[in-house]
C-alpha positions as CSV (number, residue, x, y, z in Angstrom):
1,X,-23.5,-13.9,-28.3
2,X,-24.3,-13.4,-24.6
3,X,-21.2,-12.9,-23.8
4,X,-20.8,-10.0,-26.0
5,X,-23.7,-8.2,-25.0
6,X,-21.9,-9.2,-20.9
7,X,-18.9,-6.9,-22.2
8,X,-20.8,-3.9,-23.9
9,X,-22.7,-3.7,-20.6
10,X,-20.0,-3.7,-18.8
11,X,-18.4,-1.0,-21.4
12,X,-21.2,1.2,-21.8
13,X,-21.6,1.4,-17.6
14,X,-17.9,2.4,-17.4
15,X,-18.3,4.6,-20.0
16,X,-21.1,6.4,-18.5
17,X,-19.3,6.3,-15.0
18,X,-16.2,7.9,-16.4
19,X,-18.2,10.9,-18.5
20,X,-20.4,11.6,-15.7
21,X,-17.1,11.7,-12.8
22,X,-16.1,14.4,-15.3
23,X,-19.2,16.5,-15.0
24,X,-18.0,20.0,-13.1
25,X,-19.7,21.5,-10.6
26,X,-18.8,24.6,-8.2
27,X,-15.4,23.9,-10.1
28,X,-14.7,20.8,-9.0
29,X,-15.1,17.4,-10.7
30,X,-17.1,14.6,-8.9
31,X,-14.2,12.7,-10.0
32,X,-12.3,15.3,-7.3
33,X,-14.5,15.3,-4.5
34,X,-15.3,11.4,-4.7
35,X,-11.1,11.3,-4.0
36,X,-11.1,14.1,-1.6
37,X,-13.4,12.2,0.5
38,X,-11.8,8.7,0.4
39,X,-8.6,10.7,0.9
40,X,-10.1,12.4,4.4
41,X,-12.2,9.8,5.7
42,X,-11.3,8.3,9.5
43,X,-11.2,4.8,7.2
44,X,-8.1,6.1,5.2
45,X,-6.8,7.6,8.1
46,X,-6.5,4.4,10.1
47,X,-5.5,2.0,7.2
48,X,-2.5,4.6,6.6
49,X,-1.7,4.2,10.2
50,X,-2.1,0.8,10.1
51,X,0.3,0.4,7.2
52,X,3.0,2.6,8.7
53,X,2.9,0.7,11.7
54,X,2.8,-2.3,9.7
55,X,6.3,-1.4,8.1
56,X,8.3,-0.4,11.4
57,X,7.8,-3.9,12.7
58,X,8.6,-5.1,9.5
59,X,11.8,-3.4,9.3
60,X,12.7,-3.8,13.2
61,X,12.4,-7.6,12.6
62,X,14.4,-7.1,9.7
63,X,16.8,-5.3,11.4
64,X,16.8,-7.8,14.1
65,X,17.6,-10.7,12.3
66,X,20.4,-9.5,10.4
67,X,22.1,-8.8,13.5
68,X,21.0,-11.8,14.9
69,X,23.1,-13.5,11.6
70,X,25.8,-11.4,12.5
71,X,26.4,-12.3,15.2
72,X,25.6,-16.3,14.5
73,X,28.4,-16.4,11.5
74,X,30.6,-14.1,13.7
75,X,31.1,-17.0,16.3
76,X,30.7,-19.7,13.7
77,X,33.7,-17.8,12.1
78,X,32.3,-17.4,8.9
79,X,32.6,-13.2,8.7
80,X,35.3,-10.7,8.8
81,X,33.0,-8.0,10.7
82,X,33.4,-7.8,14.5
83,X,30.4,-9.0,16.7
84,X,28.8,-6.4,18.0
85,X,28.1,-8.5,21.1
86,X,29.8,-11.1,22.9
87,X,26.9,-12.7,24.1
């Protein structure tokens, strides 16, 4: 039984938090300006930078290593594509 009393807690909070991100004023939503300002804060700013850094490297070692198999199969003689270095 206390367990069921746990989840209509837990339902009736959400339920109030959702009706009451709804409530309008000035023509906006709470539910709007609470994302505006996660959207504009200097914390969102540096995680997106962070993240786009995050995926160069990721793709430059990607890029990297698949010319560095290249290369490796192309002297081992296992590929029909040219080197692209004779190192």
């Amino acid at each position: 039984m206390d367990e069921f009393k746990f989840v209509m807690k837990c339902f009736l909070f959400a339920t109030a938090i959702v009706l009451f991100s709804q409530v309008k004023t000035n023509d906006e939503t709470f539910e709007t300006k609470a994302e505006m300002f996660l959207q504009d804060s200097p914390t969102a700013h540096f995680i997106q930078q962070s993240a786009e850094g995050g995926a160069k490297v990721l793709n430059q070692t990607f890029q990297t290593a698949k010319s560095f198999l290249k290369r490796k199969m192309a002297q081992a003689g296992g590929s029909v594509e040219p080197s692209e270095s004779n190192d």
